[in-house]
Backbone as XML, in Angstrom:
<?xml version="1.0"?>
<chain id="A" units="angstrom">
  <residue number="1" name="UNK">
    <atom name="N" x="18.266" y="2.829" z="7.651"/>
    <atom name="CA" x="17.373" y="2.427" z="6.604"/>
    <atom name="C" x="16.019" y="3.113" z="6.744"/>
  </residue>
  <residue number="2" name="UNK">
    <atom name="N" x="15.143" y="3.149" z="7.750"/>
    <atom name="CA" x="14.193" y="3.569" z="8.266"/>
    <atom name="C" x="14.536" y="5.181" z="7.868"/>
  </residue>
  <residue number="3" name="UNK">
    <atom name="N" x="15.465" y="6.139" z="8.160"/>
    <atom name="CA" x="15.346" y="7.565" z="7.617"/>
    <atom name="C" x="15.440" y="7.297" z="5.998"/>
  </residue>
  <residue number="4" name="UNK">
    <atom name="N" x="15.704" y="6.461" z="5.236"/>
    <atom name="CA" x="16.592" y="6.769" z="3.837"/>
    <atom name="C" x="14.997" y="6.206" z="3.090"/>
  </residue>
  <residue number="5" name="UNK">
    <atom name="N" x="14.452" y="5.359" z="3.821"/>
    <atom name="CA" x="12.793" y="5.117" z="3.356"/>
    <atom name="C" x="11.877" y="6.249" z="3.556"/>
  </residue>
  <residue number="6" name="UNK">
    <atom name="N" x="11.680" y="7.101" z="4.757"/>
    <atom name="CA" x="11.163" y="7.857" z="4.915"/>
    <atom name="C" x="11.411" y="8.907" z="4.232"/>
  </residue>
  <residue number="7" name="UNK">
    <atom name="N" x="12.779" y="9.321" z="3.758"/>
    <atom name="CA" x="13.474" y="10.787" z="2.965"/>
    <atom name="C" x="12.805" y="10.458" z="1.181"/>
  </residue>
  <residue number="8" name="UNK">
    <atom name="N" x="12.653" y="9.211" z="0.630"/>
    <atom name="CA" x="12.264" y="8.487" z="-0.490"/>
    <atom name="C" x="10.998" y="8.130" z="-0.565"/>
  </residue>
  <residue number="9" name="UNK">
    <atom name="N" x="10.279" y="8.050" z="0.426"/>
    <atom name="CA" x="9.271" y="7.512" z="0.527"/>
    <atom name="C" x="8.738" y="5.732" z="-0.104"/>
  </residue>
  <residue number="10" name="UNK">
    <atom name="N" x="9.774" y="5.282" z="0.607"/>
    <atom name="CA" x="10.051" y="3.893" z="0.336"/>
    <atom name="C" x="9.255" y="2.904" z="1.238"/>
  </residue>
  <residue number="11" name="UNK">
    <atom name="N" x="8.844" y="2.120" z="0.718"/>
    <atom name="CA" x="8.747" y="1.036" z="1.622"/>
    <atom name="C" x="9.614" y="0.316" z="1.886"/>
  </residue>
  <residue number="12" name="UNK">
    <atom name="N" x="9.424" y="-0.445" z="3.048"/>
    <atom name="CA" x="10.810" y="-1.046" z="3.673"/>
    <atom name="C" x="10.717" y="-2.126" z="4.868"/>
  </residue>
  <residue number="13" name="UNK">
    <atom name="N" x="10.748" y="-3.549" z="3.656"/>
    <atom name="CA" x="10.572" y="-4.612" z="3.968"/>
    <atom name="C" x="11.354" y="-5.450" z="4.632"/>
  </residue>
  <residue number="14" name="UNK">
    <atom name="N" x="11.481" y="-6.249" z="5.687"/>
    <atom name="CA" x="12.487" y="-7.107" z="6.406"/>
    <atom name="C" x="11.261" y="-8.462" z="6.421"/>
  </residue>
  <residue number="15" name="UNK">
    <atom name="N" x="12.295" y="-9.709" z="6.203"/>
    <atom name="CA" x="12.181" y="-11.014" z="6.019"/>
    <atom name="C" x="12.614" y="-11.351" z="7.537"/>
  </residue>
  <residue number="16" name="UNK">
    <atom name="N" x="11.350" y="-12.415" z="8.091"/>
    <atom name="CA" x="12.014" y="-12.871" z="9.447"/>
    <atom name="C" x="11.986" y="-14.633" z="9.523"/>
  </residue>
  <residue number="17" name="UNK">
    <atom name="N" x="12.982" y="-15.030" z="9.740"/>
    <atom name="CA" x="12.582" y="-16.885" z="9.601"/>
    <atom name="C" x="11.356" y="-17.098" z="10.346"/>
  </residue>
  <residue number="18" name="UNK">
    <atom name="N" x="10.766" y="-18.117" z="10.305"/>
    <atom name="CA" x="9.655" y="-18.941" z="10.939"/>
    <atom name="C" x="10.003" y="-19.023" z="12.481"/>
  </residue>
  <residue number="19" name="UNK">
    <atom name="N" x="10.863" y="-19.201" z="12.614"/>
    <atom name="CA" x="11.514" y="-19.814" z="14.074"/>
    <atom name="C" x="12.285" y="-18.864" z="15.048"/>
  </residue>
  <residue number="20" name="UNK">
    <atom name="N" x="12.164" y="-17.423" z="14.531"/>
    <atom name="CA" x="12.705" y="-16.816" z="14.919"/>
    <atom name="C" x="11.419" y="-15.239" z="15.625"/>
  </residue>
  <residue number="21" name="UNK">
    <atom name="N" x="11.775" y="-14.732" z="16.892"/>
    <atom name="CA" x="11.179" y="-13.674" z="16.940"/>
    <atom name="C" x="9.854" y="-13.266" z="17.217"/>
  </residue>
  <residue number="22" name="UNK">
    <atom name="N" x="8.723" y="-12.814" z="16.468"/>
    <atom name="CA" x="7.809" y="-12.586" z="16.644"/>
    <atom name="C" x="6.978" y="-14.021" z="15.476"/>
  </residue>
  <residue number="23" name="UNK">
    <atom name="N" x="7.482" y="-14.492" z="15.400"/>
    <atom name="CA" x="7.715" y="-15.461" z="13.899"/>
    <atom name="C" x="7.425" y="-16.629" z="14.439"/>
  </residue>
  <residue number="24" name="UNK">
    <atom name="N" x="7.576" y="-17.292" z="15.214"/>
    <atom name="CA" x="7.979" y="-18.617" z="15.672"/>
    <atom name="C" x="6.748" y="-18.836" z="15.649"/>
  </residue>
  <residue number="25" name="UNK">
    <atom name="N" x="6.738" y="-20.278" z="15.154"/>
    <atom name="CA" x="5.266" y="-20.816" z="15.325"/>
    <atom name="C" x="4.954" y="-21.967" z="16.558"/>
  </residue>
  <residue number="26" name="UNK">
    <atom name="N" x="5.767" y="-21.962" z="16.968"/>
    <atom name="CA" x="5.360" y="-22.751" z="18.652"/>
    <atom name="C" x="5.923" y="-22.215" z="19.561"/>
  </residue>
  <residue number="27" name="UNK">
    <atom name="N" x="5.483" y="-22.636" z="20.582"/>
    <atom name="CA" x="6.129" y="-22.205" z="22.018"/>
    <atom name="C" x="7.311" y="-22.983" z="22.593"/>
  </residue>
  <residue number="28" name="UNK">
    <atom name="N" x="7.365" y="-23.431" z="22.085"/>
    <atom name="CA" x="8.907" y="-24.547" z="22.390"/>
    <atom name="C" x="9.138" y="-25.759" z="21.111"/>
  </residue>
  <residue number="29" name="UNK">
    <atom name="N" x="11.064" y="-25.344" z="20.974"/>
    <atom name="CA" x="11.783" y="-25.881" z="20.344"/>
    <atom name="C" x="12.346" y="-27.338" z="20.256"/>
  </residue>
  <residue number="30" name="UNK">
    <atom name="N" x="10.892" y="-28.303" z="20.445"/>
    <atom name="CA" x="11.218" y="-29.330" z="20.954"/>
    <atom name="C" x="11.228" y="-30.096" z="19.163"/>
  </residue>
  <residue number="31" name="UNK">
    <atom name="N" x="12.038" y="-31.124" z="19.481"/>
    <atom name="CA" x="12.114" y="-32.530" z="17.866"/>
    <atom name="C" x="11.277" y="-31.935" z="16.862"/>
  </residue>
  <residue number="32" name="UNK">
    <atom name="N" x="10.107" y="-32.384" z="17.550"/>
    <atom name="CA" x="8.937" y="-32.758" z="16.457"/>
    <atom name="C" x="8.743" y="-30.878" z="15.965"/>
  </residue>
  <residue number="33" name="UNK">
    <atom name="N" x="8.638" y="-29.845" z="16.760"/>
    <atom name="CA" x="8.744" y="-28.484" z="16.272"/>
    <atom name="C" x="9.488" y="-28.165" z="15.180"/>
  </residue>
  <residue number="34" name="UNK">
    <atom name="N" x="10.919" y="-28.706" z="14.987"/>
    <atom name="CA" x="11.792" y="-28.223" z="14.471"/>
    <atom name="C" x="11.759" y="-29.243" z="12.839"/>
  </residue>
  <residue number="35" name="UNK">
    <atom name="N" x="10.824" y="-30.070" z="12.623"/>
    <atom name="CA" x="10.764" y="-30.401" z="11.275"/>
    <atom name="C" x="10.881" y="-29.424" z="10.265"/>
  </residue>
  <residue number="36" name="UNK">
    <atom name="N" x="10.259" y="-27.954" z="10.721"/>
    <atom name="CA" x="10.688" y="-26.938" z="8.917"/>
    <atom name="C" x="11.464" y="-26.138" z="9.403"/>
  </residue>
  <residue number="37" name="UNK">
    <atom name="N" x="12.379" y="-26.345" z="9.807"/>
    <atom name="CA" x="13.687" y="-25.574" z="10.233"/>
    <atom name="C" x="14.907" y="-26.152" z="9.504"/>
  </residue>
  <residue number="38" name="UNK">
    <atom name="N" x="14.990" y="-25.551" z="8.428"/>
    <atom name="CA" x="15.829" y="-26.241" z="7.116"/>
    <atom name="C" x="15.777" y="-25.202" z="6.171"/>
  </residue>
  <residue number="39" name="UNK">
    <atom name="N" x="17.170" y="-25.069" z="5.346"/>
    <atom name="CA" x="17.422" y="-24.448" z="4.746"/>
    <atom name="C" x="17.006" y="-24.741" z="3.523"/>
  </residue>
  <residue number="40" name="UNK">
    <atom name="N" x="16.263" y="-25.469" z="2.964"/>
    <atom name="CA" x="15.468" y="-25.906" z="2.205"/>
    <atom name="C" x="13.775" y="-24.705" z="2.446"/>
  </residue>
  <residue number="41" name="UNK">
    <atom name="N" x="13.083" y="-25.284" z="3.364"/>
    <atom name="CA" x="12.537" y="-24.444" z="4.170"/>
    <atom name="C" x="12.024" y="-23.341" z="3.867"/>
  </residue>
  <residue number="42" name="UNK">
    <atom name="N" x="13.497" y="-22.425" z="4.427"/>
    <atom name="CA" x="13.646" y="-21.303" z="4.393"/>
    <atom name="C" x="13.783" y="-20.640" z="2.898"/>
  </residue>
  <residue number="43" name="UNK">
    <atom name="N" x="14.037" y="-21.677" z="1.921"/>
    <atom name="CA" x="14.393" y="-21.008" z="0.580"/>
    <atom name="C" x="13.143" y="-21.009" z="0.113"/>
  </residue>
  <residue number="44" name="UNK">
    <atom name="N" x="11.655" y="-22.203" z="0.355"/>
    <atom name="CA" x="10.406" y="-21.686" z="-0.045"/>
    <atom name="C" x="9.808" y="-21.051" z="0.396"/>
  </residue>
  <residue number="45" name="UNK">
    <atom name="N" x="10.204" y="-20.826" z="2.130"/>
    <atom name="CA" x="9.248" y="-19.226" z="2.277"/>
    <atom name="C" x="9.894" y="-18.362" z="1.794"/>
  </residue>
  <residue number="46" name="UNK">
    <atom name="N" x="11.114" y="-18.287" z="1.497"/>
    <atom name="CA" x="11.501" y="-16.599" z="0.494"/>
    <atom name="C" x="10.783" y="-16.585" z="-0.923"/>
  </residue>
  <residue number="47" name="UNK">
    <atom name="N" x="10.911" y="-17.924" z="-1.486"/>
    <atom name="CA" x="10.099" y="-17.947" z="-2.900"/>
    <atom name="C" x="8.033" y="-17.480" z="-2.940"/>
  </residue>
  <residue number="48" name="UNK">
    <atom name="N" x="8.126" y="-17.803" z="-1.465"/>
    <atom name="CA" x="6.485" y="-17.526" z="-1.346"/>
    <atom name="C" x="6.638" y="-16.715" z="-0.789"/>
  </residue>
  <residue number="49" name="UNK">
    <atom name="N" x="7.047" y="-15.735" z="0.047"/>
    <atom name="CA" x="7.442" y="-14.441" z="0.258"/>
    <atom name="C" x="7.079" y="-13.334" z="-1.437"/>
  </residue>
  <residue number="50" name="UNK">
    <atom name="N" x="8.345" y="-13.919" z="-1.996"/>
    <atom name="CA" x="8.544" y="-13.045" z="-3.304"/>
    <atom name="C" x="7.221" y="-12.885" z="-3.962"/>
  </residue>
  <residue number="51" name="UNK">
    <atom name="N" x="6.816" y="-13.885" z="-4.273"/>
    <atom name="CA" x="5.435" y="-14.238" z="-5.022"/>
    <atom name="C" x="4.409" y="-13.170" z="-4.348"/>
  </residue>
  <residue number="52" name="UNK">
    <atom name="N" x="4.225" y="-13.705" z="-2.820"/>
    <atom name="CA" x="3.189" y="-12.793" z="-2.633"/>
    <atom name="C" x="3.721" y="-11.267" z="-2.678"/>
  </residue>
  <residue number="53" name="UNK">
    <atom name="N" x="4.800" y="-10.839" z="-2.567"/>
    <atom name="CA" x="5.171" y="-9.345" z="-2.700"/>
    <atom name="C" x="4.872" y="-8.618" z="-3.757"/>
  </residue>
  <residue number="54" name="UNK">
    <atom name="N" x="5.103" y="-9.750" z="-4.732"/>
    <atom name="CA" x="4.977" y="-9.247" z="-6.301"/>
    <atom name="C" x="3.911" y="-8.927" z="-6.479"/>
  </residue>
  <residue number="55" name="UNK">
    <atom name="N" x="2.469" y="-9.820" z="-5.840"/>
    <atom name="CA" x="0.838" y="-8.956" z="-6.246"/>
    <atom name="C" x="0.590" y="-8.450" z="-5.283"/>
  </residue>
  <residue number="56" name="UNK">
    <atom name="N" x="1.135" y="-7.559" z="-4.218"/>
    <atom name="CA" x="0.959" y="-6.742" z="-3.138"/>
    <atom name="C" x="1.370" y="-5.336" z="-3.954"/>
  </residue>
  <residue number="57" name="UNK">
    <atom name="N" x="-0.100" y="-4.078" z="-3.951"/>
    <atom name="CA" x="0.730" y="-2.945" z="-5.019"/>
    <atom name="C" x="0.991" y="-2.730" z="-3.151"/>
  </residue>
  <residue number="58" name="UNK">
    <atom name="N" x="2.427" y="-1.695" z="-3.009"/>
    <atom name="CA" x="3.101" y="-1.415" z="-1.979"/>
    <atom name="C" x="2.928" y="0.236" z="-1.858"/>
  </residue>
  <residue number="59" name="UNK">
    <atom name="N" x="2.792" y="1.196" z="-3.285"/>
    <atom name="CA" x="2.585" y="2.687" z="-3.340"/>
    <atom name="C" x="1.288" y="2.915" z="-3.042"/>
  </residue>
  <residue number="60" name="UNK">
    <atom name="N" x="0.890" y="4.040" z="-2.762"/>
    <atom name="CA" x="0.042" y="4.891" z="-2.348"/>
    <atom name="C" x="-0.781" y="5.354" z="-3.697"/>
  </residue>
</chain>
């Protein structure tokens, strides 16, 4: 993906859950942490994801 963006001059976006990675918003996966860990959740940070992508200009 990374060459086929660069050959296009694409940008090239990856989505990471909350809970995952460089992402996680606590240091441990304890009860009370894991309240927005739901697939519910996860479907409004993609919707607020989208939103903010949409008024982000991304070209040069």
């Amino acid at each position: 993906m990374n060459v086929l963006a660069k050959k296009f001059g694409a940008a090239l976006i990856s989505l990471e859950h909350r809970y995952y990675g460089k992402s996680s918003l606590f240091s441990s996966l304890e009860t009370e942490n894991l309240k927005y860990l739901s697939s519910k959740q996860a479907l409004f940070d993609l919707a607020g994801f989208r939103y903010y992508q949409g008024s982000v200009k991304l070209f040069r």
